[in-house]
C-alpha positions in Angstrom: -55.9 -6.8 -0.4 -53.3 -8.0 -2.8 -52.9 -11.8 -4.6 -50.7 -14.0 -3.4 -49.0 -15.4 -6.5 -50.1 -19.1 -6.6 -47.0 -20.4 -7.6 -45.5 -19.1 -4.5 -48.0 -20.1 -1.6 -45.9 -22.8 -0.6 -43.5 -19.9 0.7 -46.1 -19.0 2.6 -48.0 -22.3 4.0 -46.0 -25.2 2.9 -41.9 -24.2 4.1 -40.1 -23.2 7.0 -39.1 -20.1 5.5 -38.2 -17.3 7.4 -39.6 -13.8 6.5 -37.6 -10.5 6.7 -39.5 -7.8 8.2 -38.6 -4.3 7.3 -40.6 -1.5 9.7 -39.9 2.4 9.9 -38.5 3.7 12.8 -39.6 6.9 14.0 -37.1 8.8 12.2 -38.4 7.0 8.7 -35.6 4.7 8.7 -36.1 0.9 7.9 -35.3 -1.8 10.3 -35.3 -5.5 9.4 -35.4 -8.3 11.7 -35.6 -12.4 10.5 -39.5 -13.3 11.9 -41.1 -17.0 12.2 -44.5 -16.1 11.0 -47.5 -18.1 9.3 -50.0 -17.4 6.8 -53.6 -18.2 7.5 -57.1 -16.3 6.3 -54.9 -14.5 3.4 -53.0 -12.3 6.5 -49.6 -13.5 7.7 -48.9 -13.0 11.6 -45.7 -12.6 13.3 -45.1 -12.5 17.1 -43.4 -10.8 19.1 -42.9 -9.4 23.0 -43.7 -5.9 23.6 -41.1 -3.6 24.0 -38.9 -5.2 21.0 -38.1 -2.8 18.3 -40.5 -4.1 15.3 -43.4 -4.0 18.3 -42.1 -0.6 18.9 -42.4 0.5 15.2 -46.1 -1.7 14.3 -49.4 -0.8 14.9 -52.7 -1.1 13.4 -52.5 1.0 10.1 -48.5 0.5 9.9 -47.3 0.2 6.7 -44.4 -3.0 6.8 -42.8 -5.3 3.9 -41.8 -8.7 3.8 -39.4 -10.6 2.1 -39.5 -14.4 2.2 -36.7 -16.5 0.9 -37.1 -20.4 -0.6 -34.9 -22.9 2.3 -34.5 -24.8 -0.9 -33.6 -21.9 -3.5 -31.6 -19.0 -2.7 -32.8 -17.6 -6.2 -36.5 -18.1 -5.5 -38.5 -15.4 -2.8 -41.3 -13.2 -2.8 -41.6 -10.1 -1.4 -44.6 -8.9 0.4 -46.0 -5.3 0.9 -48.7 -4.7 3.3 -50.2 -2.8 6.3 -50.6 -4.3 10.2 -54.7 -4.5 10.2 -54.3 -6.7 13.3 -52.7 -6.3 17.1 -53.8 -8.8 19.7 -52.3 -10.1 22.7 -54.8 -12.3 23.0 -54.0 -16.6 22.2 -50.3 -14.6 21.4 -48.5 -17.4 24.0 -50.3 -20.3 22.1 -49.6 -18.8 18.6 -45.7 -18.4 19.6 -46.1 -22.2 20.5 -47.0 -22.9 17.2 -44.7 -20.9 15.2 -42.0 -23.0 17.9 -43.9 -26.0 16.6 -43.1 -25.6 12.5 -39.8 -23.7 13.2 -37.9 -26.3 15.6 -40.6 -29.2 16.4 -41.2 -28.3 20.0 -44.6 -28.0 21.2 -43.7 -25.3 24.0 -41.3 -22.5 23.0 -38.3 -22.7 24.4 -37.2 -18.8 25.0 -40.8 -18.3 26.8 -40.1 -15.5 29.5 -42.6 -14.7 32.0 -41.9 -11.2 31.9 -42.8 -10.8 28.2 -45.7 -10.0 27.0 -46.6 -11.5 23.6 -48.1 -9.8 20.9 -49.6 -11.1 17.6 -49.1 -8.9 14.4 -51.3 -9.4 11.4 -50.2 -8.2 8.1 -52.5 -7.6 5.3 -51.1 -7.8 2.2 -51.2 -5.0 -0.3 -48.8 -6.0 -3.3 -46.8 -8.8 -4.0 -44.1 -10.5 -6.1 -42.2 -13.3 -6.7 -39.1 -14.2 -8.6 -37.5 -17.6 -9.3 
């Protein structure tokens, strides 16, 4: 498991940031999709419905990269390497609740869809590093 530079954990626990995740498709191409996530027990976790493409191309042992941009400073992110060592679907609806909670200040999430199944993705990070 990789460092998180210190001078760039408020990226992590402190903004609403959004990251960029980049996953391979099965045909080893990347695909990038904007992701709410948050950052807790050195792991970050995103969520997601089964069925989506990054749930499609993530499992346990995938390897995934992040890139997280400062709201305040276009000139200041960090970028994030790691591997998905977590895949639960288990307190998923609550953790989406949160993430709704520090991205828009609802306490429910307001796209919530009965027929989706949520899914909780935790990312261990491998290599990291900032600039800005």
């Amino acid at each position: 498991m990789a460092d998180i530079p210190a001078g760039f954990l408020d990226l992590l626990t402190e903004k609403k940031a959004f990251a960029h995740l980049a996953t391979l498709q099965p045909d080893g191409s990347p695909q990038v999709t904007p992701v709410w996530f948050d950052y807790t027990n050195d792991r970050l976790r995103v969520n997601t419905a089964k069925g989506r493409v990054k749930a499609r191309n993530m499992s346990v042992g995938s390897k995934v990269a992040v890139s997280i941009l400062d709201p305040d400073n276009a000139y200041r992110y960090i970028q994030i390497r790691g591997t998905v060592t977590g895949e639960t679907t288990e307190g998923a609806d609550a953790h989406i609740n949160s993430l709704a909670k520090k991205y828009l200040g609802k306490d429910v999430y307001p796209w919530h869809n009965e027929k989706d199944k949520r899914v909780i993705y935790e990312i261990t990070p491998s290599g990291a590093h900032g600039m800005g």
